[in-house]
C-alpha positions in Angstrom: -2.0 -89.9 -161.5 -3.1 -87.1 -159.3 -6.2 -88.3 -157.6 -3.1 -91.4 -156.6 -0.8 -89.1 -155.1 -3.1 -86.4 -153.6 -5.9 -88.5 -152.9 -5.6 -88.8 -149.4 -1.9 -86.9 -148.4 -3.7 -84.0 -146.3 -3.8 -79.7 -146.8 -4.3 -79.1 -150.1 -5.3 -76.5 -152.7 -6.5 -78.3 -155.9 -8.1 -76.9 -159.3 -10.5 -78.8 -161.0 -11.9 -77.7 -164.9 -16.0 -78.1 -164.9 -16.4 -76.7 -167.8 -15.2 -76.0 -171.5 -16.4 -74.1 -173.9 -15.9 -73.3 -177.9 -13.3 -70.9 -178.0 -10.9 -72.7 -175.7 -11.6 -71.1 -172.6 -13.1 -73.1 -169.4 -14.2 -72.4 -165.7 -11.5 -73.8 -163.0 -12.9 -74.2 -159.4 -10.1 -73.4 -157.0 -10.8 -75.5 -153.9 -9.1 -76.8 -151.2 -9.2 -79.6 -148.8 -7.0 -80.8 -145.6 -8.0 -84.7 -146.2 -6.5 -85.0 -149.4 -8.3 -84.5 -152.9 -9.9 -88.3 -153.5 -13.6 -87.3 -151.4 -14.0 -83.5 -153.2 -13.3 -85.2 -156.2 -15.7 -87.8 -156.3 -18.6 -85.1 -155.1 -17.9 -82.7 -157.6 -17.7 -85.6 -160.4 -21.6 -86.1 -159.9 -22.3 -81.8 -159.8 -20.0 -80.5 -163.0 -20.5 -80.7 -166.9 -16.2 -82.0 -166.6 -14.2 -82.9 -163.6 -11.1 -83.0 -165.1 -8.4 -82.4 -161.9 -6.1 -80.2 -163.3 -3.4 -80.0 -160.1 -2.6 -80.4 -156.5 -0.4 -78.2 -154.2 0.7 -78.9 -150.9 0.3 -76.3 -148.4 -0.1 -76.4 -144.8 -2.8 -73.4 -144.2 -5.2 -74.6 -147.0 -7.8 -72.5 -146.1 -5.9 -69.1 -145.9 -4.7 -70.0 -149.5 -7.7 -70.7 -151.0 -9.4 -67.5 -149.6 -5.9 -65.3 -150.9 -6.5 -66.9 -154.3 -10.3 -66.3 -154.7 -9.1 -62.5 -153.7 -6.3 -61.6 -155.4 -6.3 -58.8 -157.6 -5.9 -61.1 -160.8 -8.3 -63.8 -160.2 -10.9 -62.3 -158.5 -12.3 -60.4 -161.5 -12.4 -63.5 -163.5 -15.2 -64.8 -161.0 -18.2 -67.2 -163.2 -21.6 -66.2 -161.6 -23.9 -67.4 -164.2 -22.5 -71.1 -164.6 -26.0 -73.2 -164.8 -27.0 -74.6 -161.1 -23.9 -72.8 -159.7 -24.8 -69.1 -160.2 -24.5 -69.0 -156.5 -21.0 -70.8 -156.1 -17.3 -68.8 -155.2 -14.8 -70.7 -156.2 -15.4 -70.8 -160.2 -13.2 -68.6 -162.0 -12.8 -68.0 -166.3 -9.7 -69.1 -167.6 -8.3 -67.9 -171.4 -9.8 -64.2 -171.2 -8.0 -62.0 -168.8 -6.4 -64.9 -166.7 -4.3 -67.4 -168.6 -3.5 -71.0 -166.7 0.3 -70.0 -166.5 -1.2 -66.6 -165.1 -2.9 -68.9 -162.1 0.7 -71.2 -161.5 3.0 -68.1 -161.2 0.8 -66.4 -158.6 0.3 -70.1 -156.5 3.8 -70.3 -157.2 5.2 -66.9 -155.6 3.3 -67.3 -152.6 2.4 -70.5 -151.2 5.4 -70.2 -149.3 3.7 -67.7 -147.1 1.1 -70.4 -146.6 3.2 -72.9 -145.2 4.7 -71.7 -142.1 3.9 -74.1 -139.0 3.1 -74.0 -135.2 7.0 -75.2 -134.7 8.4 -72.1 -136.6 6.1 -69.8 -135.1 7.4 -70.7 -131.5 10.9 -70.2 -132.7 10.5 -67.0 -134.0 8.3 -66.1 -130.8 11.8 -67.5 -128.9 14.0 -65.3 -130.1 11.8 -62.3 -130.0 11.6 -63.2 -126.4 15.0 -63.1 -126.1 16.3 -60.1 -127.6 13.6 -58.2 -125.3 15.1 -60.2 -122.4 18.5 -58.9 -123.5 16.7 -55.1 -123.7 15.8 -55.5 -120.3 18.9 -56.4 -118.4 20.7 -53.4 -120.3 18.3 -51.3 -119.3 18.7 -52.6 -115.7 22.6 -51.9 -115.9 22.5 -48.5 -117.2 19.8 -47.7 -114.9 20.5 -49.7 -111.7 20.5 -46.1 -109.9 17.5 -45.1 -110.8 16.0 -48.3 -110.5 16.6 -48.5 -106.9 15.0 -44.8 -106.1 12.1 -45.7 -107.7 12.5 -49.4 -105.9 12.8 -47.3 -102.1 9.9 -45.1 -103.5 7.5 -47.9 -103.6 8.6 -49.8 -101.0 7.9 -46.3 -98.4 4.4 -46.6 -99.8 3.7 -49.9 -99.1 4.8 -50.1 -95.6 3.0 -46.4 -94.7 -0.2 -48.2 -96.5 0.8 -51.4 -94.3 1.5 -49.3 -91.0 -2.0 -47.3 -91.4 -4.2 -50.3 -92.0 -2.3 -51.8 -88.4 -3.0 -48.2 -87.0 -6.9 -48.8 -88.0 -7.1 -52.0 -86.8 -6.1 -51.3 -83.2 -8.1 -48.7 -83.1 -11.1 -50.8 -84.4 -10.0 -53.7 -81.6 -10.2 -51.1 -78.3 -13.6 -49.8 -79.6 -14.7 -53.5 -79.6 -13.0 -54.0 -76.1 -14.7 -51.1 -74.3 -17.9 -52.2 -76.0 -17.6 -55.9 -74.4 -16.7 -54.2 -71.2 -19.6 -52.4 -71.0 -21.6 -55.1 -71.9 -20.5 -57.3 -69.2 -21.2 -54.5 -66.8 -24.6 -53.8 -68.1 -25.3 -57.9 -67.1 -23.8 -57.9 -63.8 -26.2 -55.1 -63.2 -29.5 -56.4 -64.8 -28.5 -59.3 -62.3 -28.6 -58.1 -59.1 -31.6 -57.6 -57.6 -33.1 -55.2 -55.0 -34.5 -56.5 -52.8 -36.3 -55.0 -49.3 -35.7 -56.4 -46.0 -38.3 -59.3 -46.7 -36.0 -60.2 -49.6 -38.8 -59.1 -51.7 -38.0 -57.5 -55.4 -38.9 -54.3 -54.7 -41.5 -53.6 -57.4 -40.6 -49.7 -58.4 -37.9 -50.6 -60.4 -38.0 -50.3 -64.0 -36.3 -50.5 -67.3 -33.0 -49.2 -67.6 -31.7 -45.8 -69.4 -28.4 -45.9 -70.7 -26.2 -42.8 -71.9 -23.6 -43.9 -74.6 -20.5 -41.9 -75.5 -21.5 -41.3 -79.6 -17.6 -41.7 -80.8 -16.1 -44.7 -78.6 -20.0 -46.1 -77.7 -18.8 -46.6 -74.2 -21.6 -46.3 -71.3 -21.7 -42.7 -69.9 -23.8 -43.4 -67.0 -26.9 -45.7 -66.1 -30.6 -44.2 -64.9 -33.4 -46.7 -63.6 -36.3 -46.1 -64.1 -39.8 -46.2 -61.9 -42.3 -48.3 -63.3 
């Protein structure tokens, strides 16, 4: 009856007895699958002494359930470590000793609802947090409209002396790199003409060029030729 109606429905926990043993009590493995129970239940037929499914709960967050349940304070001391071939395994757990099966249902029971919440009701509840802080801001910004707009004018003064001094640098920056052109083009006009003698000849005592530049603006003090 289970394995038809859980088989393949989706997130579930599930509990499965493996074991029994003389005086009454048995080992439980509380598992959990998102696929439905039908595919664990045919793997753990061929690795258990029993594979008797005992129940099926719905629960979106599977997972998260399973782990709570393996660590809760009542079921995690009744952990089986020495179970033959499964001394290793996480999920077995001793029923009839210090945890009784109706033990296990109430504690599923009172708290797989907190297991169940879903993308959609997380947005809503996001939503309306959103809007009460929306509703925080704009009565702030009424009972404070004053103040807001010093601290508004404050800023905005910054930014435009920030603003005005990077202008203020950059014209200064742009008649360096005029001067510097000019004196360039006067260097070349220079280079260019030639002395000659009244032959037309180059005359042959003039050398390289010295120039003296202004260290701050790196304009062109004055010119020196030189004699070869």
């Amino acid at each position: 009856m289970l394995l038809r109606e859980y088989g393949s429905i989706g997130s579930l926990v599930y509990i499965l007895k493996v074991k029994t043993y003389n005086n009454k009590s048995y080992v439980i493995k509380v598992g959990e699958s998102r696929i439905g129970v039908l595919s664990r239940y045919n793997e753990h037929k061929s690795h258990y002494e029993e594979a008797l499914l005992l129940d099926c709960f719905l629960v979106n967050r599977s997972k998260d359930f399973e782990s709570f349940l393996h660590n809760h304070d009542k079921i995690k001391h009744t952990k089986i470590t020495n179970l033959e071939n499964h001394e290793n395994e996480k999920e077995l757990f001793l029923i009839g000793k210090d945890l009784s099966y109706a033990m296990l249902l109430n504690i599923i029971k009172s708290n797989i609802k907190n297991f169940n919440d879903n993308d959609i009701e997380k947005i809503k509840i996001e939503y309306e947090k959103l809007k009460l802080e929306l509703e925080k801001i704009k009565l702030l910004n009424n009972n404070n409209l004053t103040n807001n707009y010093l601290i508004n004018e404050e800023n905005n003064n910054k930014l435009n002396n920030f603003i005005n001094e990077i202008i203020n640098n950059n014209k200064s920056l742009m008649n360096k790199i005029d001067s510097l052109e000019t004196s360039n083009k006067e260097i070349l006009a220079k280079l260019n003409t030639k002395t000659t003698n009244n032959f037309n000849e180059v005359l042959p005592t003039l050398g390289p060029r010295l120039q003296k530049i202004h260290p701050e603006n790196l304009t062109i003090i004055k010119i020196y030729e030189s004699i070869r």
